[in-house]
C-alpha positions as CSV (number, residue, x, y, z in Angstrom):
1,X,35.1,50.1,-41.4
2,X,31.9,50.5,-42.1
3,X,29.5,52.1,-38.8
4,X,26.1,50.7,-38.0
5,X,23.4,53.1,-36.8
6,X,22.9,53.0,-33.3
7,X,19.3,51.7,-33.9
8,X,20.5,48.8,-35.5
9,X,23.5,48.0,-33.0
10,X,21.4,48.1,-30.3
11,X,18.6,45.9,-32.0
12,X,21.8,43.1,-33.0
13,X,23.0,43.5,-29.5
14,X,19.2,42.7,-28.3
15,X,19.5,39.8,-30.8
16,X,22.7,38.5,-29.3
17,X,22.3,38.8,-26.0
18,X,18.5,36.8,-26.3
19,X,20.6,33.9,-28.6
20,X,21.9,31.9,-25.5
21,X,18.1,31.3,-24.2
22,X,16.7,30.7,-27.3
23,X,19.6,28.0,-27.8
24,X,18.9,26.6,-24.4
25,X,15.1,26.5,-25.4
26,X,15.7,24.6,-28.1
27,X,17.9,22.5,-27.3
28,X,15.7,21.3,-24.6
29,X,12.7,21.2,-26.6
30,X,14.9,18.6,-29.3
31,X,16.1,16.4,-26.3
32,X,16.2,13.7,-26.3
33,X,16.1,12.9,-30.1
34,X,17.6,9.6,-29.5
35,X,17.5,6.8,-26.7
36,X,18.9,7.7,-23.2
37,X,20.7,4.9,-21.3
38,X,19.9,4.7,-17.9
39,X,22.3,2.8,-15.2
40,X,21.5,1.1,-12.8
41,X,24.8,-0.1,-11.1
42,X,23.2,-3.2,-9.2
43,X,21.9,-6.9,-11.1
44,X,18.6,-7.2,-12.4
45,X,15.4,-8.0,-10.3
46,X,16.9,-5.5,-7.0
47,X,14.8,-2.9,-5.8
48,X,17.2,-0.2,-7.2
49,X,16.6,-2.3,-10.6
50,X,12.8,-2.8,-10.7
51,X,12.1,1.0,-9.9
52,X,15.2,2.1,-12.5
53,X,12.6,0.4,-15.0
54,X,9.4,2.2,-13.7
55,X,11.0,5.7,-13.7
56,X,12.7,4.6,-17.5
57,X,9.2,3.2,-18.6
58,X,7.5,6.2,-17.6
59,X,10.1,8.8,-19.2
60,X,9.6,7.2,-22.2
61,X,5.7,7.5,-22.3
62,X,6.4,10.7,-21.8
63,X,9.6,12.1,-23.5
64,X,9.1,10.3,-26.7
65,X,12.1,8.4,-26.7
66,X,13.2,4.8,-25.3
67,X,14.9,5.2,-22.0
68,X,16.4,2.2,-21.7
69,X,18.1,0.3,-18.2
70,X,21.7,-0.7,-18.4
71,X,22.8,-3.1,-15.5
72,X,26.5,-2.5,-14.3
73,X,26.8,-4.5,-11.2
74,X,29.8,-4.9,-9.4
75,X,31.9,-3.4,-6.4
76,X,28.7,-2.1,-4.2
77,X,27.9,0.3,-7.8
78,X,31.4,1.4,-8.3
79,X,31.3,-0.2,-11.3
80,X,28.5,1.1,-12.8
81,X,28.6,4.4,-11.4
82,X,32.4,4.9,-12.8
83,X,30.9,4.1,-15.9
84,X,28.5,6.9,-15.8
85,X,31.2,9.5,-14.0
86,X,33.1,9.2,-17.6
87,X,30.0,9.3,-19.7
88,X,29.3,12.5,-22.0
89,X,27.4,15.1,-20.1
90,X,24.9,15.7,-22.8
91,X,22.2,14.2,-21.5
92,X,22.2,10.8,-22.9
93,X,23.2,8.7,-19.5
94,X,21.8,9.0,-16.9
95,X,22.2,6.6,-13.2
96,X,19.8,5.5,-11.0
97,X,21.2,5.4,-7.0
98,X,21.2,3.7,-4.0
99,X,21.7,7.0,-2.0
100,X,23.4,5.4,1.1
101,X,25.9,2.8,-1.3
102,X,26.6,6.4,-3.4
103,X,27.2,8.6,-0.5
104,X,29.2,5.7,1.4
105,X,31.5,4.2,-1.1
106,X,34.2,6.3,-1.0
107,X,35.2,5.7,2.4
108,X,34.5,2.4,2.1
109,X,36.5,1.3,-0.8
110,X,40.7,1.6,-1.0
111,X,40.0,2.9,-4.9
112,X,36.5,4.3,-5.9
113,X,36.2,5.6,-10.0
114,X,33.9,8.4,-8.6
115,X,33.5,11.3,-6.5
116,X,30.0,11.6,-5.5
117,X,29.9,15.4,-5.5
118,X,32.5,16.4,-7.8
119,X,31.7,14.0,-10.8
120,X,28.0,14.6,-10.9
121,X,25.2,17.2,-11.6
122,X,22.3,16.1,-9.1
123,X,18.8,15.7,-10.6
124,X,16.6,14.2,-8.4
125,X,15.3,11.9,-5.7
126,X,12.4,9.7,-7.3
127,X,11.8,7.6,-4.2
128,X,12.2,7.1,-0.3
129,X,12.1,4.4,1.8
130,X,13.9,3.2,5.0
131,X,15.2,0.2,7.3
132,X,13.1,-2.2,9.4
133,X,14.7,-3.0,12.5
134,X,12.8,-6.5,13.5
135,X,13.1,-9.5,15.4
136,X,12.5,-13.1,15.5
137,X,8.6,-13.9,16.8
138,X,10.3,-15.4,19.8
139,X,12.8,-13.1,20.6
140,X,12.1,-11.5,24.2
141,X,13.1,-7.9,23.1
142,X,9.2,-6.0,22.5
143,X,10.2,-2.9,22.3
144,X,13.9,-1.1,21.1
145,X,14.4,-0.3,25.3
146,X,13.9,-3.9,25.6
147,X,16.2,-5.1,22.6
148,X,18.9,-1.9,23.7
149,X,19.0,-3.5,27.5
150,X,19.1,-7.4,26.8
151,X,22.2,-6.5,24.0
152,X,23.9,-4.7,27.2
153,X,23.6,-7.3,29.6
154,X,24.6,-9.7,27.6
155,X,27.4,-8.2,25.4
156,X,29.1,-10.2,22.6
157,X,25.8,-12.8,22.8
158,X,23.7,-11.7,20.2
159,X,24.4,-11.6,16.3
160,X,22.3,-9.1,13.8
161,X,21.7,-10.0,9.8
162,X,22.0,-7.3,6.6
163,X,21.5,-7.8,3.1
164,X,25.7,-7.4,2.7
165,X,28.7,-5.4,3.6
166,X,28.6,-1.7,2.6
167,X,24.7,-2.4,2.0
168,X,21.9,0.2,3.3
169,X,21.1,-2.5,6.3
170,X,24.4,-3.2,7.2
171,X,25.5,0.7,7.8
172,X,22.1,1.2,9.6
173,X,23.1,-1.3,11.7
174,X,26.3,0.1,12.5
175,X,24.9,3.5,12.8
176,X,23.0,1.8,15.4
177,X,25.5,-0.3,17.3
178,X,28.2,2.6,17.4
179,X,25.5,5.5,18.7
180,X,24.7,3.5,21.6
181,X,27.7,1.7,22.3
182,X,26.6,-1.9,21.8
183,X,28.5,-5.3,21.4
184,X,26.7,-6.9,18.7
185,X,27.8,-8.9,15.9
186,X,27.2,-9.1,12.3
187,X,26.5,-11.2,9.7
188,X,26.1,-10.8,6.3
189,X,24.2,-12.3,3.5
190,X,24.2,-12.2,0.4
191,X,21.2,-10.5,-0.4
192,X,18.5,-9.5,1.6
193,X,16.3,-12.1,1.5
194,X,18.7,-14.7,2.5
195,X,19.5,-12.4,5.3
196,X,15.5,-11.9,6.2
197,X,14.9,-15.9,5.6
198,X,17.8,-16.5,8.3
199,X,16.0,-14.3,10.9
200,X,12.8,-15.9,10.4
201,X,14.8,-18.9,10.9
202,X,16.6,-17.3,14.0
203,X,19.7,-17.6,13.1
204,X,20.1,-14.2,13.2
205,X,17.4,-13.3,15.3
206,X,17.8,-9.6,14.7
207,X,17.7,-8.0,11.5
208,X,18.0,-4.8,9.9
209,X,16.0,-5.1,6.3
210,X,14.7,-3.4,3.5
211,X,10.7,-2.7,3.9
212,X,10.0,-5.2,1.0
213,X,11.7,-8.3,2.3
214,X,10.6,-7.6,5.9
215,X,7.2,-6.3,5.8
216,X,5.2,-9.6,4.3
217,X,7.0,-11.6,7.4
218,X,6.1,-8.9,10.0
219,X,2.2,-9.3,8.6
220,X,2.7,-12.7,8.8
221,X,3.6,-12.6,12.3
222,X,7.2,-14.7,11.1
223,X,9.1,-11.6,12.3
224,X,7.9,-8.6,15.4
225,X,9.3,-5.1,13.5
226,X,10.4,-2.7,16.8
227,X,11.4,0.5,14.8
228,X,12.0,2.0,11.3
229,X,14.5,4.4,10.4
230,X,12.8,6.7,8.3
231,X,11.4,10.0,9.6
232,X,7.9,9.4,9.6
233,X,6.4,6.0,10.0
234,X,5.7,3.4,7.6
235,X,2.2,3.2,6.0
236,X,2.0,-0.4,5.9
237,X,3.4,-0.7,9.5
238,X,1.1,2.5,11.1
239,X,2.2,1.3,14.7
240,X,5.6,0.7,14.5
241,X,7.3,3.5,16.1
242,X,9.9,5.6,14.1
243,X,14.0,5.7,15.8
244,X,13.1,9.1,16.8
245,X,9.7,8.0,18.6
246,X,11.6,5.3,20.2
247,X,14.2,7.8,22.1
248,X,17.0,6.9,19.5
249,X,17.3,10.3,17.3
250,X,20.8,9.5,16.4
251,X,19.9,6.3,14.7
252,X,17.6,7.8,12.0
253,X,18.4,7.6,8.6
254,X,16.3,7.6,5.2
255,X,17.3,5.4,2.3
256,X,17.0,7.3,-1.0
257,X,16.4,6.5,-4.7
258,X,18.5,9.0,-6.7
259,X,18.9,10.0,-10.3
260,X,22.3,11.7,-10.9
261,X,24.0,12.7,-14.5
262,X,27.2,13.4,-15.5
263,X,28.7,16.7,-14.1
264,X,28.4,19.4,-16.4
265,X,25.3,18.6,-18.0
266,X,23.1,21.5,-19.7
267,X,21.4,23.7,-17.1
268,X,18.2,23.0,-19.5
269,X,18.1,20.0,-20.1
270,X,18.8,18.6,-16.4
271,X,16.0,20.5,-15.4
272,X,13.6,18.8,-17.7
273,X,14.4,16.0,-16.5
274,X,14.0,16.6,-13.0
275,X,10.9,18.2,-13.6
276,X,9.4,15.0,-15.7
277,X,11.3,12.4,-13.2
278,X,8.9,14.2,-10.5
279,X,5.9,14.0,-12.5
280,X,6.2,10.7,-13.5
281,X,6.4,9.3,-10.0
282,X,3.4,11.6,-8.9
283,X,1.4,9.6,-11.2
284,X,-1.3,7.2,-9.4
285,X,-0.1,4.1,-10.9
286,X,3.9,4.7,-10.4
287,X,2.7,5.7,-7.0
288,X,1.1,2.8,-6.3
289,X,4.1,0.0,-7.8
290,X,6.7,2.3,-5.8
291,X,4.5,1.5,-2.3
292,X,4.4,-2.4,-3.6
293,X,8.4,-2.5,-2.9
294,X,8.2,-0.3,0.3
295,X,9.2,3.3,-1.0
296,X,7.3,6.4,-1.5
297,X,7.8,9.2,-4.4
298,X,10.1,12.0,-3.8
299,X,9.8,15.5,-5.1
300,X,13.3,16.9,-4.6
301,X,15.0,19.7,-6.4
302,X,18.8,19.2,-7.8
303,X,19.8,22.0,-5.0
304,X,18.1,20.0,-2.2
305,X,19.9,16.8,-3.6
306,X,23.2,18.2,-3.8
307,X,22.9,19.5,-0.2
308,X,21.9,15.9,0.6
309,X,24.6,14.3,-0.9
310,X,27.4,16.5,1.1
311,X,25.6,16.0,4.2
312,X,25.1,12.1,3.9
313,X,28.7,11.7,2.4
314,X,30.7,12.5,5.9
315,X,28.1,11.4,7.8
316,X,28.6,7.7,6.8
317,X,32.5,8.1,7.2
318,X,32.2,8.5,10.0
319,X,29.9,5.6,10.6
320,X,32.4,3.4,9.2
321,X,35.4,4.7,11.0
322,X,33.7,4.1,14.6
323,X,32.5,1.0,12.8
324,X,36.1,-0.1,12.4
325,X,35.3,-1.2,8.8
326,X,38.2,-1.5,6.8
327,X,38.0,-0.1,3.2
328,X,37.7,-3.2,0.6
């Protein structure tokens, strides 16, 4: 067999060794060089829809390719999320999250087609926003101390609304009712502004909500907001105090927006796209149509997600055991 000099054997073994980066490079560089699907497991005209589209209509400006929304309703986003679990990992689906439904499914549900952690490659969290704990205009409570206190000495008497079983609002709720040992009811409605229009109705006199169904009836002085989940207060609500600010620490919680991918995507190509998912939402007039429904823009890395995810996913079993809810 024939022996190369060293010079040259060295110089191939330079060449070989730099072929798996320069692969990667261009691989990412060529993606995507056709349309990406992107699902949203939920019905058109939801929040997790209508900011799916921004984030999709933005990649595309920017990327060069149609990004395109596929709605896959069903089963809380099993459904749709299943559908993405079995996708090919290369890139070309992607799914848009409700980050509590994701993380809380699985113990909610006999039969899930998913495992949140194992079947998917985090990318990022495009947006942020959190629960509105309010109450009818006439309701005596003022203040979460007040609400906390009337609930206990009067238990089984008062009823709370959320946009559904298994929704953001209703586990909030039950986060809520569990930590502090309440007797409270709940109703669900089928959406959450059936749930919000029954409160301003007082129905339901207390709700738990999404920001954009609750805030235009708390500025219309319809509804009396006592507390939002979140960690920091809500800019359009400046003087509503946080859970935390209110003495109820245990009760906080953050909805997220996530974008997830098959697992085993390309190292490359994931992080393109969580680099362009966090510029598009940085831009002024994303920013802007992401405060209109109540969230603001994210800038998390796949690592932070991932750590998110297998915090959040035992965190709201156990909600639901001390909840008592019964997997569906």
């Amino acid at each position: 067999m024939m022996k190369l000099p060293r010079r040259n054997f060295l110089r191939l073994a330079a060449g070989a060794a730099s072929l798996p980066t320069v692969s990667c490079i261009a691989r990412a560089q060529a993606y995507p060089a056709r349309p990406v699907r992107v699902i949203v497991p939920f019905a058109p005209g939801g929040q997790t829809d209508a900011i799916g589209r921004l984030i999709a209509q933005k990649l595309s400006e920017r990327l060069g390719q149609q990004f395109y929304v596929e709605n896959m309703p069903g089963a809380g986003g099993n459904i749709g999320a299943g559908r993405a679990a079995q996708s090919a990992p290369d890139g070309y689906t992607i799914l848009v999250v409700d980050g509590i439904a994701f993380a809380a499914n699985p113990s909610l549900y006999n039969r899930v087609p998913y495992d949140p952690i194992r079947d998917f490659d985090p990318i990022t969290i495009a947006a942020t926003t959190m629960i509105v704990l309010s109450v009818h205009e006439a309701f005596p409570a003022r203040t979460v101390q007040d609400l906390v206190a009337l609930i206990k000495a009067n238990p089984g008497k008062y009823n709370y609304g959320s946009a559904g079983v298994g929704t953001g609002a209703h586990l909030t709720g039950e986060l809520f009712r569990t930590s502090l040992g309440l007797d409270l009811v709940h109703v669900p409605y089928n959406g959450g502004g059936p749930a919000i229009a029954a409160a301003v109705a007082g129905h339901t006199p207390i709700s738990f909500g999404s920001t954009a169904a609750t805030i235009p009836q708390v500025k219309d002085g319809k509804l009396r907001a006592l507390a939002v989940s979140g960690k920091k207060r809500l800019r359009e609500l400046p003087d509503v105090p946080t859970m935390l600010d209110a003495g109820y620490a245990d009760v906080e919680c953050d909805v997220w927006l996530g974008v997830m991918a098959p697992a085993n995507m390309p190292k490359d190509i994931l992080t393109l796209l969580s680099h362009e998912i966090v510029l598009a939402v940085s831009q002024p007039d994303l920013k802007e149509r992401l405060v209109a429904f109540g969230f603001e823009a994210a800038h998390t890395t796949p690592n932070e997600l991932a750590a998110l995810i297998k915090s959040e996913v035992p965190k709201w079993a156990g909600v639901i055991r001390a909840a008592g809810m019964k997997p569906g």
